[in-house]
PDB file with one MODEL, atoms N, CA, C and O in Angstrom:
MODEL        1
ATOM      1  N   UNK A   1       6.012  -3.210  -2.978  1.00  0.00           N
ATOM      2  CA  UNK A   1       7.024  -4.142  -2.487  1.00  0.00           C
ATOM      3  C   UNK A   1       6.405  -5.077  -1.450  1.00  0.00           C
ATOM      4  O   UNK A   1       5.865  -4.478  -0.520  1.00  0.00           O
ATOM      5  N   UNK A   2       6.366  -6.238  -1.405  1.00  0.00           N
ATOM      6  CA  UNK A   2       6.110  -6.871  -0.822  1.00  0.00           C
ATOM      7  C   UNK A   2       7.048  -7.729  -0.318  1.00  0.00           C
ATOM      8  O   UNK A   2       7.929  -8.004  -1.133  1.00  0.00           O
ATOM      9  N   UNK A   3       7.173  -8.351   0.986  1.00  0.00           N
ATOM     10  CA  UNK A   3       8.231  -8.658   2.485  1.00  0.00           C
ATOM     11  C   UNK A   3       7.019  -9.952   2.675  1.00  0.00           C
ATOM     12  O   UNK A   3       5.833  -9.890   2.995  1.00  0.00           O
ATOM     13  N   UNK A   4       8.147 -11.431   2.226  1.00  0.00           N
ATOM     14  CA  UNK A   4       7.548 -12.812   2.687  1.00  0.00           C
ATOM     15  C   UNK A   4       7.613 -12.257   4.651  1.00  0.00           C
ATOM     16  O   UNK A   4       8.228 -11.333   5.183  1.00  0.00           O
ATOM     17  N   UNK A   5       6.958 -13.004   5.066  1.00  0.00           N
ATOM     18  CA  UNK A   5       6.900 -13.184   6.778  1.00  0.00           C
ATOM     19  C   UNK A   5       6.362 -14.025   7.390  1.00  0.00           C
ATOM     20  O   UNK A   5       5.132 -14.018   7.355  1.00  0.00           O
ATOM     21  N   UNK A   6       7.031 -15.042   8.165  1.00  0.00           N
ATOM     22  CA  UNK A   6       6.693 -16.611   8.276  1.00  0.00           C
ATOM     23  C   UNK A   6       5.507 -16.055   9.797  1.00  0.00           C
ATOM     24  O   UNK A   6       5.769 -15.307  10.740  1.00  0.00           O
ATOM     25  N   UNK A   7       4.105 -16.872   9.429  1.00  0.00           N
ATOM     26  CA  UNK A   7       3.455 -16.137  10.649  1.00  0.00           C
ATOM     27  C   UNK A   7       2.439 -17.145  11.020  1.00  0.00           C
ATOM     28  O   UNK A   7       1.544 -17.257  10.182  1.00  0.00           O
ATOM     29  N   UNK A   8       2.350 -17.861  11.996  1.00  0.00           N
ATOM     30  CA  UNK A   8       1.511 -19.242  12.305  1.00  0.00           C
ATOM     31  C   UNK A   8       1.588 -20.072  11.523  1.00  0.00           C
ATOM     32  O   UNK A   8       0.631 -20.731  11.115  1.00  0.00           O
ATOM     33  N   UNK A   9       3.146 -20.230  11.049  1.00  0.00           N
ATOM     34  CA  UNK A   9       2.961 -21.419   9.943  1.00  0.00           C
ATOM     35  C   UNK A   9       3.242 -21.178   8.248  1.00  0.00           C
ATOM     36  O   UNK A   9       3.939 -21.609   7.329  1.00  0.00           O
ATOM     37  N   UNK A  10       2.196 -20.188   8.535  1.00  0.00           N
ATOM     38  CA  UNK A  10       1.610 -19.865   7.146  1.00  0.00           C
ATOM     39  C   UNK A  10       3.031 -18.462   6.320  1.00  0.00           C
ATOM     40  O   UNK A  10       3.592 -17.583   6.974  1.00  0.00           O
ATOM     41  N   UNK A  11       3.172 -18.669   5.190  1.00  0.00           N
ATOM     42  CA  UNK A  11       3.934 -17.377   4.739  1.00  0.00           C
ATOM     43  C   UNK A  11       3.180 -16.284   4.056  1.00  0.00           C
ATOM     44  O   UNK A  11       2.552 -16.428   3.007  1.00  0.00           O
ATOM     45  N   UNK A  12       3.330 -14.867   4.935  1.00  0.00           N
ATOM     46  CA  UNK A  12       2.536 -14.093   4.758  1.00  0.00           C
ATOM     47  C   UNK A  12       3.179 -12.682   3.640  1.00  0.00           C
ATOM     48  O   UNK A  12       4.311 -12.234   3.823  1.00  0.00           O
ATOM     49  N   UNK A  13       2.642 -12.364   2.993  1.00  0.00           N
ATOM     50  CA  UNK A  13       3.308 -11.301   1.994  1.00  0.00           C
ATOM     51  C   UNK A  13       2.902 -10.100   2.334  1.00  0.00           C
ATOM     52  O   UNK A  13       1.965  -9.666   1.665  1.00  0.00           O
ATOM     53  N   UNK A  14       3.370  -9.339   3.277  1.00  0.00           N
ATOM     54  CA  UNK A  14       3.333  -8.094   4.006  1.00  0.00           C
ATOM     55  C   UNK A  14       3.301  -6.724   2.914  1.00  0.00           C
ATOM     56  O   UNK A  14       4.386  -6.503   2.376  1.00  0.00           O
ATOM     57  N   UNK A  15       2.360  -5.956   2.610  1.00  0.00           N
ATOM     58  CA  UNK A  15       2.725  -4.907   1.467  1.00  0.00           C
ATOM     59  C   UNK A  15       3.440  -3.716   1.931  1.00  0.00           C
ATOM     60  O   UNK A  15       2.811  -2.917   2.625  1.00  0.00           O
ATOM     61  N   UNK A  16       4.333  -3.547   1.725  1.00  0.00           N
ATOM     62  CA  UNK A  16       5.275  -1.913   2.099  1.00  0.00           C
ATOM     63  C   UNK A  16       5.470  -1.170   0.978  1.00  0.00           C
ATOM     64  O   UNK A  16       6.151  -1.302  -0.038  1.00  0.00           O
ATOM     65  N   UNK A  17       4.512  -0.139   1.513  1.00  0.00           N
ATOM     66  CA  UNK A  17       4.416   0.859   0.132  1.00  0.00           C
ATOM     67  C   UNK A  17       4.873   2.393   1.221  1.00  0.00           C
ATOM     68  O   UNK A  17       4.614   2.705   2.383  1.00  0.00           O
ATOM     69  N   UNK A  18       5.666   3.048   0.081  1.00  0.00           N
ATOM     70  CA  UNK A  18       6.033   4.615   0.454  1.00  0.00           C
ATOM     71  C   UNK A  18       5.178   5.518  -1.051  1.00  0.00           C
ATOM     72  O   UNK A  18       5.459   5.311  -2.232  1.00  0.00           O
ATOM     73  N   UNK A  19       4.356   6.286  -0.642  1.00  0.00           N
ATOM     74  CA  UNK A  19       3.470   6.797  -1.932  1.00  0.00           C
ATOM     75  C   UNK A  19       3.650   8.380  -1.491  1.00  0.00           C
ATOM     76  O   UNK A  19       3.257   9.006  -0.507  1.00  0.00           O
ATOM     77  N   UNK A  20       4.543   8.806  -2.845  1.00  0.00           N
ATOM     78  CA  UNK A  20       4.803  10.184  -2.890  1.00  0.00           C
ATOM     79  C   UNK A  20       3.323  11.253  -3.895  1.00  0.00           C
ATOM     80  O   UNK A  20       3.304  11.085  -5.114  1.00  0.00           O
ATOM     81  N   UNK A  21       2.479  12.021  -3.405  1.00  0.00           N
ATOM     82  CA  UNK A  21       1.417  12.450  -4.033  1.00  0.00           C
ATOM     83  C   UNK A  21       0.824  13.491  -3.448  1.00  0.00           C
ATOM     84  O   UNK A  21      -0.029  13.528  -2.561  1.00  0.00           O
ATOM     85  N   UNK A  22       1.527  14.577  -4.213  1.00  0.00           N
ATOM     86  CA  UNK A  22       1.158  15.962  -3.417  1.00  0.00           C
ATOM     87  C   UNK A  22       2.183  16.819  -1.836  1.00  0.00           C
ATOM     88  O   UNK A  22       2.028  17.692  -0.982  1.00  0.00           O
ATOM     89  N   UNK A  23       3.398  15.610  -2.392  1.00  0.00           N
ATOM     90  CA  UNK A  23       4.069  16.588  -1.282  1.00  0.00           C
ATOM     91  C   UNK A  23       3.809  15.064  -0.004  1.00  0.00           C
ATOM     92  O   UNK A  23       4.748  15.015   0.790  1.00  0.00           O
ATOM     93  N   UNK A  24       2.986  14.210   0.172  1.00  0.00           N
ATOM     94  CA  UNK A  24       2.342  13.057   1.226  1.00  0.00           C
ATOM     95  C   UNK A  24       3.360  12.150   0.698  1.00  0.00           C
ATOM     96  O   UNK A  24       3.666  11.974  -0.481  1.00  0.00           O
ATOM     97  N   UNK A  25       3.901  11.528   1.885  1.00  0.00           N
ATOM     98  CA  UNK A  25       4.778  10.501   2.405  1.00  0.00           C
ATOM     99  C   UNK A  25       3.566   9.309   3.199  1.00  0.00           C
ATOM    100  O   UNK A  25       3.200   9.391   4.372  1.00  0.00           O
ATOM    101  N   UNK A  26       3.159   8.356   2.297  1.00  0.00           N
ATOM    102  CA  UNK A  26       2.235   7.348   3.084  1.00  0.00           C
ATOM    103  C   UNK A  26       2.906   5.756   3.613  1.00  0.00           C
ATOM    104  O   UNK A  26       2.808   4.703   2.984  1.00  0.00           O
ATOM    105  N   UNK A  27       3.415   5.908   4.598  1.00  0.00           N
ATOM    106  CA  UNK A  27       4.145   4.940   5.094  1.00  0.00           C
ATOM    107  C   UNK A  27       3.787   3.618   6.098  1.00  0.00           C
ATOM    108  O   UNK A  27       3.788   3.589   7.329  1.00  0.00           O
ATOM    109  N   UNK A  28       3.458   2.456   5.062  1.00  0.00           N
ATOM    110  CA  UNK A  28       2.532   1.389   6.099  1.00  0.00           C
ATOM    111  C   UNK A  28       3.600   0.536   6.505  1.00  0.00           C
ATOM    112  O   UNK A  28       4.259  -0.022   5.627  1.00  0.00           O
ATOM    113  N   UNK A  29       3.871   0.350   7.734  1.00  0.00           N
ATOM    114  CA  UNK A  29       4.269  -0.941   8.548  1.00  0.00           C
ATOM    115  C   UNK A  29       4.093  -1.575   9.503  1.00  0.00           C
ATOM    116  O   UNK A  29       3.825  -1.290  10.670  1.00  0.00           O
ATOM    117  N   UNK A  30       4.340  -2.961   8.686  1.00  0.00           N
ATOM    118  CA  UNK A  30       4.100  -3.942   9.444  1.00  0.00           C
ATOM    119  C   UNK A  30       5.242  -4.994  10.523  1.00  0.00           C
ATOM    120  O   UNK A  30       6.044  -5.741   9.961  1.00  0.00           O
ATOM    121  N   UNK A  31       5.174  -4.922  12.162  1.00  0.00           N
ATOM    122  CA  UNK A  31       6.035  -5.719  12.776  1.00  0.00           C
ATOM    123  C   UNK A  31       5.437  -7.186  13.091  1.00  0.00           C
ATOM    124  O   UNK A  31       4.348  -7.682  13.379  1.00  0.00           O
ATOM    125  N   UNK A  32       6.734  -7.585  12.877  1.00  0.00           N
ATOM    126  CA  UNK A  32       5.883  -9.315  13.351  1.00  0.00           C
ATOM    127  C   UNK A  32       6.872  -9.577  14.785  1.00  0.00           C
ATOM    128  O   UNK A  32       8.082  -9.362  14.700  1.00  0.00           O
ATOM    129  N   UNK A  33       6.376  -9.964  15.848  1.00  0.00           N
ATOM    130  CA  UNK A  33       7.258 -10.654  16.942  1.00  0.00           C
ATOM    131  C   UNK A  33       6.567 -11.711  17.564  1.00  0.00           C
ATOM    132  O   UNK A  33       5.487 -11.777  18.151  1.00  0.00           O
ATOM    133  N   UNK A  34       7.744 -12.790  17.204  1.00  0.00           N
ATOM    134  CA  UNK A  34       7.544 -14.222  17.952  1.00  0.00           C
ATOM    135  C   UNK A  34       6.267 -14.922  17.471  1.00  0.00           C
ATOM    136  O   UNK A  34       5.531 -15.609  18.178  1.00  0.00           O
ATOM    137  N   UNK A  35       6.054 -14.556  15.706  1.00  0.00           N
ATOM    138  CA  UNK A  35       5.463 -15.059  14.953  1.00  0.00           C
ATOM    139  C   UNK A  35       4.132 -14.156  15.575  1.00  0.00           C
ATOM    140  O   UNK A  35       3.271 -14.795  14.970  1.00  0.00           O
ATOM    141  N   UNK A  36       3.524 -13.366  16.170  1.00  0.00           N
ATOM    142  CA  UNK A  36       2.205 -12.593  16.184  1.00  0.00           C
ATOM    143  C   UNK A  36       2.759 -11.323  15.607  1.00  0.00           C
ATOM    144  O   UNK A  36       3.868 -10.850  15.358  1.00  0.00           O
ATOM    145  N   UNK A  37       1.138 -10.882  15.474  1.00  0.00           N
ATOM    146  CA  UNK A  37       1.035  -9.759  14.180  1.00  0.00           C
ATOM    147  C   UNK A  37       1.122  -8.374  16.040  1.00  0.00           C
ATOM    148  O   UNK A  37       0.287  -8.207  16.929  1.00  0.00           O
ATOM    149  N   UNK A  38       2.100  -7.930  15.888  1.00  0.00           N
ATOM    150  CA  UNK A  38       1.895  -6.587  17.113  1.00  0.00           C
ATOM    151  C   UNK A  38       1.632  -5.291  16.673  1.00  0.00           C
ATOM    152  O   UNK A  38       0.854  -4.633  17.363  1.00  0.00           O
ATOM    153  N   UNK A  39       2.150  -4.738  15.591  1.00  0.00           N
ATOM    154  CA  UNK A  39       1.267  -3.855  14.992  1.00  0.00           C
ATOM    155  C   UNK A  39       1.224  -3.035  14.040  1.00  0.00           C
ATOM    156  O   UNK A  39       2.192  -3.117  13.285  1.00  0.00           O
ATOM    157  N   UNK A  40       0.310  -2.115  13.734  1.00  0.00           N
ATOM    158  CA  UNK A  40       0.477  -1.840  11.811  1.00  0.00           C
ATOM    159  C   UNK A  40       0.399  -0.081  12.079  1.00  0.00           C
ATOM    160  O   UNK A  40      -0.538   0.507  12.618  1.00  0.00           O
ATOM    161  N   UNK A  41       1.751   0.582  11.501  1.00  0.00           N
ATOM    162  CA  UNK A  41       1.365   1.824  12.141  1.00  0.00           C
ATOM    163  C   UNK A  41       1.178   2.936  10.662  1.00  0.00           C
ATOM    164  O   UNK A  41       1.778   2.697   9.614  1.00  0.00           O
ATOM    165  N   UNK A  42       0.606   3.676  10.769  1.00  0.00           N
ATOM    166  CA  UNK A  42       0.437   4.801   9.416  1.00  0.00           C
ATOM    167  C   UNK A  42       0.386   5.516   9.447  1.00  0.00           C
ATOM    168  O   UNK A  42      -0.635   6.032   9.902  1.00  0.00           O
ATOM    169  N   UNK A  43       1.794   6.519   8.837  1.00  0.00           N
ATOM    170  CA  UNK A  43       2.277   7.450   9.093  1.00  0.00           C
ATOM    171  C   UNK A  43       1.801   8.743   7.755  1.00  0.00           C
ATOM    172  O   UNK A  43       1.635   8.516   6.556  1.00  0.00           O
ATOM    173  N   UNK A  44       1.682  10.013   8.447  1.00  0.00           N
ATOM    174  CA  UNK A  44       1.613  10.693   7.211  1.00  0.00           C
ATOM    175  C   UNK A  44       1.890  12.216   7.617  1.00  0.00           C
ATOM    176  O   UNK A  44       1.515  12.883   8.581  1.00  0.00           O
ATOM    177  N   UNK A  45       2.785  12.541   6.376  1.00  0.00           N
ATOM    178  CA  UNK A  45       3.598  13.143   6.630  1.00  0.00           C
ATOM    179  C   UNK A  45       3.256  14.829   5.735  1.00  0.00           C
ATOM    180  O   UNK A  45       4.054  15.760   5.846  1.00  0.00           O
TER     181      UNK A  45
ENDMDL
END
């Protein structure tokens, strides 16, 4: 799944994936504030 995100201008296509494999929850996200990239966290579960 990919999330447009307006970011210096430019439109950025952010990937958000949840990947079920073996029981693992792989959870990437991405915040945008006031158009900067603040941060990408990865979770696993």
């Amino acid at each position: 799944m990919y999330d447009p995100v307006s970011w210096n201008g430019m439109t950025v296509y952010v990937r958000r994936t949840m990947k079920f494999a073996g029981g693992v929850a792989h959870l990437v996200l991405f915040e945008y504030r006031r158009q900067k990239f603040v941060k990408c966290t990865s979770v696993l579960d």
